[in-house]
C-alpha positions as CSV (number, residue, x, y, z in Angstrom):
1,X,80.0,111.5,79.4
2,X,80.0,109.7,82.8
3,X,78.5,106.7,83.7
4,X,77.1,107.0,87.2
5,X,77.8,104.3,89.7
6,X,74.5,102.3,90.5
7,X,75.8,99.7,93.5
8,X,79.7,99.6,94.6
9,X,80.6,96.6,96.1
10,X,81.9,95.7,99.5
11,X,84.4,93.3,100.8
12,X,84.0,91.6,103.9
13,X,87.0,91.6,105.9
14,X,86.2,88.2,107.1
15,X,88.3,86.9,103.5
16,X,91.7,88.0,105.8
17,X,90.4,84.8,107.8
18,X,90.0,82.8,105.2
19,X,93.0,83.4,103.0
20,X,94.7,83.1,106.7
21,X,93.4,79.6,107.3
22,X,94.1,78.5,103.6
23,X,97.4,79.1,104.0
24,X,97.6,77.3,107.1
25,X,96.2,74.4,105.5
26,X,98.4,74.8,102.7
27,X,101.1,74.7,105.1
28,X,100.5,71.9,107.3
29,X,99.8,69.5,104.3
30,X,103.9,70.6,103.8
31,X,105.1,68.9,106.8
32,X,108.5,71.0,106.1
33,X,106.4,74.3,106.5
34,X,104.7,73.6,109.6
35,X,107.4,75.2,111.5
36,X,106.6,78.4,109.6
37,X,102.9,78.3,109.6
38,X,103.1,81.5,112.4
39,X,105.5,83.9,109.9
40,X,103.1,82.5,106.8
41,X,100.1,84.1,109.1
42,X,102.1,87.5,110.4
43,X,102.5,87.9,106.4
44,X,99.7,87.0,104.8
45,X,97.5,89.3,107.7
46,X,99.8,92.3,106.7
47,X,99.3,91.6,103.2
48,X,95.4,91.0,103.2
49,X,94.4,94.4,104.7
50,X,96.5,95.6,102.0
51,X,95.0,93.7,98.9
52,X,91.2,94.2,100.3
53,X,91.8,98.4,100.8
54,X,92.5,97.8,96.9
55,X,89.7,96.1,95.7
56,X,86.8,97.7,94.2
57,X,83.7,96.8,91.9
58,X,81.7,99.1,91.0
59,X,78.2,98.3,88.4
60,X,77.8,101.3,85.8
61,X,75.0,102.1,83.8
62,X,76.7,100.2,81.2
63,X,79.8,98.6,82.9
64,X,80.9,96.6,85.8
65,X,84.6,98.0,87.1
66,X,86.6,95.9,88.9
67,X,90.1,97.5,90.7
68,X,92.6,95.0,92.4
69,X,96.2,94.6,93.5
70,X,99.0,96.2,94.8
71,X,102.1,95.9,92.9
72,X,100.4,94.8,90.2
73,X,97.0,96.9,89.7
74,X,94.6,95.5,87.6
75,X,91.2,97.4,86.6
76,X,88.7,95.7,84.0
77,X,85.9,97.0,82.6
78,X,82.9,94.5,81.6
79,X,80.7,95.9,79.3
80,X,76.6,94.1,81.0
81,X,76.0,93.0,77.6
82,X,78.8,91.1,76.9
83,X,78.4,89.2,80.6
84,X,76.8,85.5,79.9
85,X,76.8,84.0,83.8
86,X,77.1,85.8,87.0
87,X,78.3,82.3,89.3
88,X,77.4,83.1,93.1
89,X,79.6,80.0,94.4
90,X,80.5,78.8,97.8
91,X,83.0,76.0,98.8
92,X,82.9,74.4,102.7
93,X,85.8,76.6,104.3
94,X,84.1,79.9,102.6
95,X,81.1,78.2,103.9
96,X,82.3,78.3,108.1
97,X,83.5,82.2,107.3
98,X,80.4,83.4,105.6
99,X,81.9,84.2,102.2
100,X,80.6,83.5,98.2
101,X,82.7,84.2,95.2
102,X,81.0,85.7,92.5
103,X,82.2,84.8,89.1
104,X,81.8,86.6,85.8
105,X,81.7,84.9,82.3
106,X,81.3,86.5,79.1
107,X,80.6,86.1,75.4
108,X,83.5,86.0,73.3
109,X,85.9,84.9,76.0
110,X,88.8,82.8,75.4
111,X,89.7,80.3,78.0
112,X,88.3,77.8,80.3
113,X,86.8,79.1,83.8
114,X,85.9,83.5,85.1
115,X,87.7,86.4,83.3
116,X,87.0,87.8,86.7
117,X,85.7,86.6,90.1
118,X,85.3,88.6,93.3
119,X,86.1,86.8,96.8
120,X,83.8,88.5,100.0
121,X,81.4,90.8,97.8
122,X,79.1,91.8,101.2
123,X,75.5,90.7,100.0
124,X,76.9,88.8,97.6
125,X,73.6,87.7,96.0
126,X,71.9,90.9,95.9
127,X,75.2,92.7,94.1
128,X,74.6,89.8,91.6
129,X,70.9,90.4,91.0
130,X,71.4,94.6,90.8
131,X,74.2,93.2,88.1
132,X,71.4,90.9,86.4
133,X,69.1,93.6,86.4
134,X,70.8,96.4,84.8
135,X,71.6,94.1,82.1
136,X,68.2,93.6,81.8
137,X,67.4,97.0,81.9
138,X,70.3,97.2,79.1
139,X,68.6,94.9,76.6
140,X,65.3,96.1,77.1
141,X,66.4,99.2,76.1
142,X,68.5,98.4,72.7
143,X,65.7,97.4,70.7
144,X,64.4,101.1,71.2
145,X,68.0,102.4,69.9
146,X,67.4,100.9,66.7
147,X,63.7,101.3,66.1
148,X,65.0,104.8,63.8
149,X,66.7,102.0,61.5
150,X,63.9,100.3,61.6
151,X,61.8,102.6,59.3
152,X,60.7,102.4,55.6
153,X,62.7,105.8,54.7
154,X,66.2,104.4,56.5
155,X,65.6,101.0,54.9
156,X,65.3,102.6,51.7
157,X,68.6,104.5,51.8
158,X,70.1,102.0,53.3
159,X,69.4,99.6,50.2
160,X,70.3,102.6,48.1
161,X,73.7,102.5,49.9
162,X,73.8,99.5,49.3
163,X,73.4,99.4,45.7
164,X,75.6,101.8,44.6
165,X,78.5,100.2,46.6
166,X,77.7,96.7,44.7
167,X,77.8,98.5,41.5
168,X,81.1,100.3,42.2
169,X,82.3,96.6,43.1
170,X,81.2,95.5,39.8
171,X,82.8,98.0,37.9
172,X,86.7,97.6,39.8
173,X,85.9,93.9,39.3
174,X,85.2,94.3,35.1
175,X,88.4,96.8,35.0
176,X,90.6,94.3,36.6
177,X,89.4,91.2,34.6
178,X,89.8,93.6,31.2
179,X,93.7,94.1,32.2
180,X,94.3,90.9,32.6
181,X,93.2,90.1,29.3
């Protein structure tokens, strides 16, 4: 079964700027690196192009897939459900460039801080509200999933179930107290 991709995500190419001037910041506050600032530039423009071709998110039905790297490829896969906080965050430098980060928390997750977080979504906000959505959509439809378990009949097996297994329990339990006596 496929899931069929409801919004794909876009990255502005504006965050080759901004990585670009971070790391000119980063290396003036080195005084030793100043003399290097314009090879840290030449590399970090080849390299951007590179890492932004190879980032993707794409929101599923059930799912948000998110591709990244080069040497090191990463793909995760967040079940909607499981996602507690979609952050939309923006500090001053993103702020002269444009950009947001979007951040993505979850339930269970170990760990202070994103599991993942996407730099230069285009319409960052409205990618975050189609995500919100869905996983609305998502939990309005589970209660209907189990509204068959729901009914006097499945209940009553269910407690059937139930009942024998408890019984059987009893049983092994007896057995194993009697050969210990």
């Amino acid at each position: 079964m496929s899931n069929p991709i409801l919004k794909s995500a876009s990255f502005d190419p504006k965050v080759k700027q901004y990585w670009m001037t971070t790391a000119c910041l980063f290396s003036a506050l080195a005084l030793v690196t100043i003399p290097l600032i314009p090879v840290v530039l030449i590399i970090v423009w080849l390299v951007a192009g590179k890492i932004l071709a190879a980032m993707s998110a794409q929101l599923l039905t059930q799912k948000l897939v998110v591709k990244r790297g080069i040497l090191f490829k990463e793909e995760k896969s967040i079940p909607l459900e499981k996602i507690t906080d979609v952050g939309l965050s923006q500090g001053p430098l993103m702020r002269l460039f444009g950009l947001y980060r979007l951040s993505f928390e979850t339930a269970g997750q170990s760990g202070h801080g994103a599991l993942v977080s996407l730099l230069g979504v285009v319409n960052a906000s409205e990618f975050r509200e189609a995500i919100l959505e869905q996983k609305d959509n998502l939990a309005a439809q589970a209660p209907a999933k189990f509204s068959n378990a729901e009914s006097p009949k499945n209940q009553l097996e269910l407690i059937r179930a139930l009942t024998y297994s408890v019984k059987n329990i009893e049983q092994m339990l007896s057995t194993l107290l009697d050969e210990k006596k």
